[in-house]
C-alpha positions as CSV (number, residue, x, y, z in Angstrom):
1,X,19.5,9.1,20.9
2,X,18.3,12.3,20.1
3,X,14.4,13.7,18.4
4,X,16.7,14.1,15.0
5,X,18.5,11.1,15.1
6,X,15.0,8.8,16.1
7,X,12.9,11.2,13.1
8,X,16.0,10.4,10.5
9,X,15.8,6.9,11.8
10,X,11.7,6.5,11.5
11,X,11.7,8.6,8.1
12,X,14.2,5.8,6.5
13,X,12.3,2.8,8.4
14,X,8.6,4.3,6.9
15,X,10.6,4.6,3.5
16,X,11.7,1.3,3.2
17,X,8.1,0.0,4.3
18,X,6.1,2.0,1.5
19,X,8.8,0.6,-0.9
20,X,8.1,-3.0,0.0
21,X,4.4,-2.3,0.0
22,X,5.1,-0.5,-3.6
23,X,7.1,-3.3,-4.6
24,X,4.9,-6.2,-3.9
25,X,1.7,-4.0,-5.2
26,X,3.9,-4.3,-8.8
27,X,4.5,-8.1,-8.5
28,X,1.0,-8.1,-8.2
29,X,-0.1,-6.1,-11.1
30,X,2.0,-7.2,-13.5
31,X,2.5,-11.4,-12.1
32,X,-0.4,-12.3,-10.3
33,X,-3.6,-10.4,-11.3
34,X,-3.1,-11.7,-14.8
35,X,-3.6,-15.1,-13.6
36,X,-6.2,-14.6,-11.3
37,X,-8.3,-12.8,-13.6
38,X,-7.6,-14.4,-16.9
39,X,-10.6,-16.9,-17.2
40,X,-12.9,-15.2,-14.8
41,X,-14.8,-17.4,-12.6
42,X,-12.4,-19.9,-13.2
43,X,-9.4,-18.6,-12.3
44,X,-10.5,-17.4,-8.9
45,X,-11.0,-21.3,-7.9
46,X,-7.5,-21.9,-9.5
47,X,-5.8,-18.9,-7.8
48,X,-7.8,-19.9,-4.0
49,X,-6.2,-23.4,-4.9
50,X,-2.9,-22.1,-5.3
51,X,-2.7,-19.3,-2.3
52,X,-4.1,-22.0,0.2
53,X,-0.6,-21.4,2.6
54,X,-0.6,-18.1,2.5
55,X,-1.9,-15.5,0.1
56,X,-2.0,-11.3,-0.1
57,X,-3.6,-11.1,3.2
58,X,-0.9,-12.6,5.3
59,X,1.2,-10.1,4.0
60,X,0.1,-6.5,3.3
61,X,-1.6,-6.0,6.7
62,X,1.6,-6.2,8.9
63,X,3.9,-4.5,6.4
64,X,0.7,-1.5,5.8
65,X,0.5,-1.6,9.6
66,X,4.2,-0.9,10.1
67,X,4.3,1.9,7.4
68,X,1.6,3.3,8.9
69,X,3.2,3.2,12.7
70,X,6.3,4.0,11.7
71,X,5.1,7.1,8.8
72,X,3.1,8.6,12.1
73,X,6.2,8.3,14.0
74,X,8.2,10.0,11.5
75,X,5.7,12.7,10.8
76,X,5.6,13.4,15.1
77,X,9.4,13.2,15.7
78,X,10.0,15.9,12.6
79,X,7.0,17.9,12.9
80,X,9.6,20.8,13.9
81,X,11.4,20.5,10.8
82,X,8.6,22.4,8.5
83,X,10.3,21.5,5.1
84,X,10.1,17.3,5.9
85,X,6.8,17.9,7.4
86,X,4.3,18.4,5.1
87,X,6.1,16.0,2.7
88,X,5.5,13.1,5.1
89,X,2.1,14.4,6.6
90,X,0.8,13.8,2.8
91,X,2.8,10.6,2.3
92,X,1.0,8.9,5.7
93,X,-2.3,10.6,4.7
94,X,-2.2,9.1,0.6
95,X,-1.1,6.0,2.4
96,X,-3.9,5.9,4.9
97,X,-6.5,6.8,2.2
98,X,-4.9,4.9,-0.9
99,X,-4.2,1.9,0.7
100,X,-6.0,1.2,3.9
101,X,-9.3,2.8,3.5
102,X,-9.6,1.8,-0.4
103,X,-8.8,-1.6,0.9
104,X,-11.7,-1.4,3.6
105,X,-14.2,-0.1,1.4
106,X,-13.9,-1.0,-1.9
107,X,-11.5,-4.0,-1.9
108,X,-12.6,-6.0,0.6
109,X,-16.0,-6.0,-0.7
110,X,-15.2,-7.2,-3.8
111,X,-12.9,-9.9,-2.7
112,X,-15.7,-11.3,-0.4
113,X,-17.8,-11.2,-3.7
114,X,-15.2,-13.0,-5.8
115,X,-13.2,-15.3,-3.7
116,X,-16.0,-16.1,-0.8
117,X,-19.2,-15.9,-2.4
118,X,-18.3,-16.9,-6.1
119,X,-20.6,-18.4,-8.3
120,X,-22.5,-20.4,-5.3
121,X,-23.7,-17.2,-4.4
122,X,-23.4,-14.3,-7.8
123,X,-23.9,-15.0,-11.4
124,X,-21.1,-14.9,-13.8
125,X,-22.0,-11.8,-15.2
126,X,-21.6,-10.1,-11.6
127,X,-17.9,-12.0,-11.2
128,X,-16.6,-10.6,-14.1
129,X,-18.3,-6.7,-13.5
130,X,-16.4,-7.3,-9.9
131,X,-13.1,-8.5,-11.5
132,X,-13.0,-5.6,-13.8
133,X,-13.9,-3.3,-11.3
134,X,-11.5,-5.0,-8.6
135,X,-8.7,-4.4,-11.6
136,X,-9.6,-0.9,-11.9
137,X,-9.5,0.3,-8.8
138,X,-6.3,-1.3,-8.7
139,X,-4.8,1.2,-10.9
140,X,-5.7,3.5,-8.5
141,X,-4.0,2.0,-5.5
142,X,-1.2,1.6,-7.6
143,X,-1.3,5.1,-8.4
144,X,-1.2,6.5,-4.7
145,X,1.7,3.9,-3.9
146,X,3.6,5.5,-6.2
147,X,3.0,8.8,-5.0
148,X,3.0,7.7,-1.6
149,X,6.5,6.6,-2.0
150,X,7.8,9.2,-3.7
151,X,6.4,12.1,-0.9
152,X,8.2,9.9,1.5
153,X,11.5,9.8,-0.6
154,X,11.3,13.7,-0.6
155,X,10.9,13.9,3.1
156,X,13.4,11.9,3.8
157,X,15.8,13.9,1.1
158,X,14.6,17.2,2.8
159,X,15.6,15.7,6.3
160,X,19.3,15.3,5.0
161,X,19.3,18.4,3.6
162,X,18.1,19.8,6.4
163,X,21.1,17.9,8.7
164,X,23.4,19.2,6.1
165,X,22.9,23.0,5.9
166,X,22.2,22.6,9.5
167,X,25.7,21.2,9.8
168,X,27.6,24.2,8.3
């Protein structure tokens, strides 16, 4: 198998995996925040009851690591092509930045201050400030999954165009 083939092949794979990552940040938004933070404190107790098999962390690290392994392998294996490069250089950067290191420092915090701490440790006043601004910031990572996806969609269309014209 060829450098092309492997970089068409690791575009699509990094393009499926910021889909599914886009995807289940939607569910999210629009199913499951609502009923975590409907009645906060409340609901956090009701939504830790109910994720007790698995929950959001047993699922976005893996799929974010893949996307992120297979977006760096797709940016290195069509780092010659310049018109799928910078597309997918600024997909896997948004993606490092909106998702993983928004995560790290401002997600994470707040979920240790919601769903660890809770009232035993913060008053009800600090839940709900960390709820609305856990919710927030959320539009925000929604945001650069959107765009994160879509860079990677136009990498991955300037790669076939790039086979095609090469082609003729």
């Amino acid at each position: 198998m060829n450098r092309e083939k492997l970089g068409f092949a690791f575009s699509l794979i990094y393009l499926w995996a910021v889909m599914i990552l886009l995807g289940a940040i939607v569910f999210e938004t629009f199913v499951v925040y609502p009923n975590i933070f409907h009645n906060v404190p409340d609901s956090f107790q009701t939504s830790m009851n109910f994720m007790v098999v698995s929950g959001p962390s047993d699922f976005f690290p893996p799929v974010g690591m893949l996307a992120v392994v297979t977006g760096i392998a797709a940016v290195l294996l069509n780092w010659r092509v310049e018109s799928v490069r910078y597309w997918l250089v600024a997909s896997v950067a948004l993606l490092i930045v909106g998702e993983f290191l928004l995560s790290v420092f401002f997600f994470w915090p707040r979920n240790t201050i919601m769903f660890e701490e809770g009232v035993a440790v913060h008053s009800v006043v600090v839940l709900k400030q960390t709820a609305w601004e856990f919710q927030t910031g959320h539009w925000i990572r929604l945001g650069t999954n959107i765009a994160t996806s879509a860079l990677a969609f136009i990498g991955l269309s300037r790669f076939y165009k790039y086979k095609i014209l090469a082609q003729q």
